[in-house]
Structures are given as structure tokens and as C-alpha cells.
C-alpha positions in Angstrom: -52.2 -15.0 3.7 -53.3 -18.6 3.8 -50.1 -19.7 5.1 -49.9 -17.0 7.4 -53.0 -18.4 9.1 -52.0 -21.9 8.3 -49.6 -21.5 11.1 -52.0 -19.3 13.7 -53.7 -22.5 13.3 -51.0 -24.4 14.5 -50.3 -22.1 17.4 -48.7 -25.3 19.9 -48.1 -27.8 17.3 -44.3 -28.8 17.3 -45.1 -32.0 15.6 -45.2 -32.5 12.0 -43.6 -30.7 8.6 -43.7 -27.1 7.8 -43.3 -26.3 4.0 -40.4 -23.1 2.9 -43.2 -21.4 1.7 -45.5 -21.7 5.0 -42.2 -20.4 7.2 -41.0 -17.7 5.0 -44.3 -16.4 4.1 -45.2 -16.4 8.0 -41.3 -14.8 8.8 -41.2 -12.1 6.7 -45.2 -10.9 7.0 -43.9 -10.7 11.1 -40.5 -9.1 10.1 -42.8 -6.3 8.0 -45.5 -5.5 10.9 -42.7 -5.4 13.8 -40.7 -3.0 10.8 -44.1 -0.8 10.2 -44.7 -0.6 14.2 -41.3 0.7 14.8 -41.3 3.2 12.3 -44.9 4.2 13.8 -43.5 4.3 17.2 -40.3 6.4 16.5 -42.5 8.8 14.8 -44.9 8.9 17.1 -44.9 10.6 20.3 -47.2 8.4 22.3 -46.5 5.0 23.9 -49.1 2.9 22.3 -47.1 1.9 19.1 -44.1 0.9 21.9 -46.8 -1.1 23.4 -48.1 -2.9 20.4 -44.6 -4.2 19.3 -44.1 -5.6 22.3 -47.5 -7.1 22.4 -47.2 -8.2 19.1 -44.0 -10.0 19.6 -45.2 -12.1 22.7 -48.6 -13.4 20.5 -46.2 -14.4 17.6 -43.3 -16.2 19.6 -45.2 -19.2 20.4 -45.9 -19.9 16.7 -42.4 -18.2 15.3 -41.4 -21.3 17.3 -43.4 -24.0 15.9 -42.9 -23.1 12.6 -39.1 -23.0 12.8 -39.3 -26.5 14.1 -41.5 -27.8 11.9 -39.3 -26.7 8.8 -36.4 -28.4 10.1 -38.8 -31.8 10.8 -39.3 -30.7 6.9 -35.8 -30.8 5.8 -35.0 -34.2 8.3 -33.4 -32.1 11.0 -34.3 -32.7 14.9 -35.7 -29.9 16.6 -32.4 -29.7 18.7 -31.3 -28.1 16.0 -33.0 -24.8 16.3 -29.6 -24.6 19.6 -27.7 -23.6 16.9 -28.6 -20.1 16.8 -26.0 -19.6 19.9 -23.5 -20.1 17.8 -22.5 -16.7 16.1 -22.1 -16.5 12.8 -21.3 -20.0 11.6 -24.4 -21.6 13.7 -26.7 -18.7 12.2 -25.7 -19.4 8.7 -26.2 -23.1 9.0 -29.9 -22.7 9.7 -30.3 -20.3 7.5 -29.1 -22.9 4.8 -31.0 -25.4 6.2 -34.3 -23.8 6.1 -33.1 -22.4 2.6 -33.5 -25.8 1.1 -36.5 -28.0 0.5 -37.7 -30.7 2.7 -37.6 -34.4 2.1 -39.4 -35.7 -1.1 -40.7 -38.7 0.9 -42.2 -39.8 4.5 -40.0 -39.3 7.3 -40.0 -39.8 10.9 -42.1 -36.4 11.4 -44.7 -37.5 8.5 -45.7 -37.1 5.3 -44.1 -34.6 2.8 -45.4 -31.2 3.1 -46.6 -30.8 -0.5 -47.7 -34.1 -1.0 -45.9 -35.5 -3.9 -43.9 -38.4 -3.3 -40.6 -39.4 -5.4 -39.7 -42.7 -5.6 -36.5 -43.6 -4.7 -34.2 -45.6 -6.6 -32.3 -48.5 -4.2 
């Protein structure tokens, strides 16, 4: 749950390097609740479970944001990037893959790796 918070934290930071673990953990915990409050509200007959999703969906866009551009500063990507998702299919799978893979082992233009571990790299 650390990293779930890790990125509340970060609520309006677009600068700097998310880690995979930091966006996945923080994806899939939002993918679960919206899941659980929909299956609440189409068994429920009251409107408060409707309600909720939606209100739970406009806290967590801001940072659902942040987070996605932060992993692709992680992996050396601009934040430009995250325009591929209008692209069907081929765009979607492409950052997909992208935020699949680990970030740079070393300092780039966004800041320091993510983990902190630095590999030195042979010239």
C-alpha cells in the first residue's frame, strides 16, 4: 500500500520517474475498487454506489495521470507519449510495452533512477 500512497503523495507532480512497481501497484488497486463498486452498484438498488464510482474516478484521474507520466520519464520516453492511446490497437499496445519494461539503469533527463542503483556503462 506504500506505493499506492507513494503516488497520493504526488497528486500534481508530472516531473520526475515513477518505478513499474509504483504504477502497477497504484493501476490495478484503482482497477479493483472501480470493479468492487460496480459490482456493488449493479446489485444494489440505490444510487449511492453509482455515485461513489463516479466520485472515485474524478479523485484518482489527476494522479492516474501523473503516474503514467512519470513511468514513461522512467523508461526515457517524453510525456507526449502518453497521445498514443488515440491510436487503436497498435498505439495501445505500444504503451503497454513501454510501461512493461524497466526504466533506465542510470540518470536521465527526468532524474535519478527510480530504485537507485546505478550501472555503469561501458563506452
Amino acid at each position: 500500500m506504500k506505493w499506492y500512497f507513494k503516488v497520493l503523495y504526488h497528486y500534481f507532480d508530472f516531473s520526475g520517474r515513477a518505478r513499474r512497481k509504483e504504477f502497477w501497484v497504484f493501476t490495478l488497486f484503482n482497477l479493483f475498487v472501480l470493479w468492487i463498486l460496480s459490482l456493488l452498484d449493479s446489485y444494489s438498488e440505490t444510487e449511492y454506489y453509482y455515485i461513489a464510482f463516479y466520485i472515485f474516478i474524478a479523485l484518482i484521474i489527476i494522479p492516474s495521470i501523473t503516474v503514467f507520466l512519470r513511468r514513461l520519464h522512467d523508461v526515457g520516453k517524453t510525456g507526449w507519449n502518453i497521445l498514443l492511446i488515440l491510436i487503436p490497437i497498435i498505439g495501445w499496445l505500444w504503451l503497454i510495452m513501454l510501461l512493461w519494461f524497466g526504466g533506465e539503469p542510470r540518470v536521465n533527463k527526468w532524474g535519478v533512477y527510480p530504485k537507485g542503483i546505478e550501472t555503469v556503462e561501458k563506452k
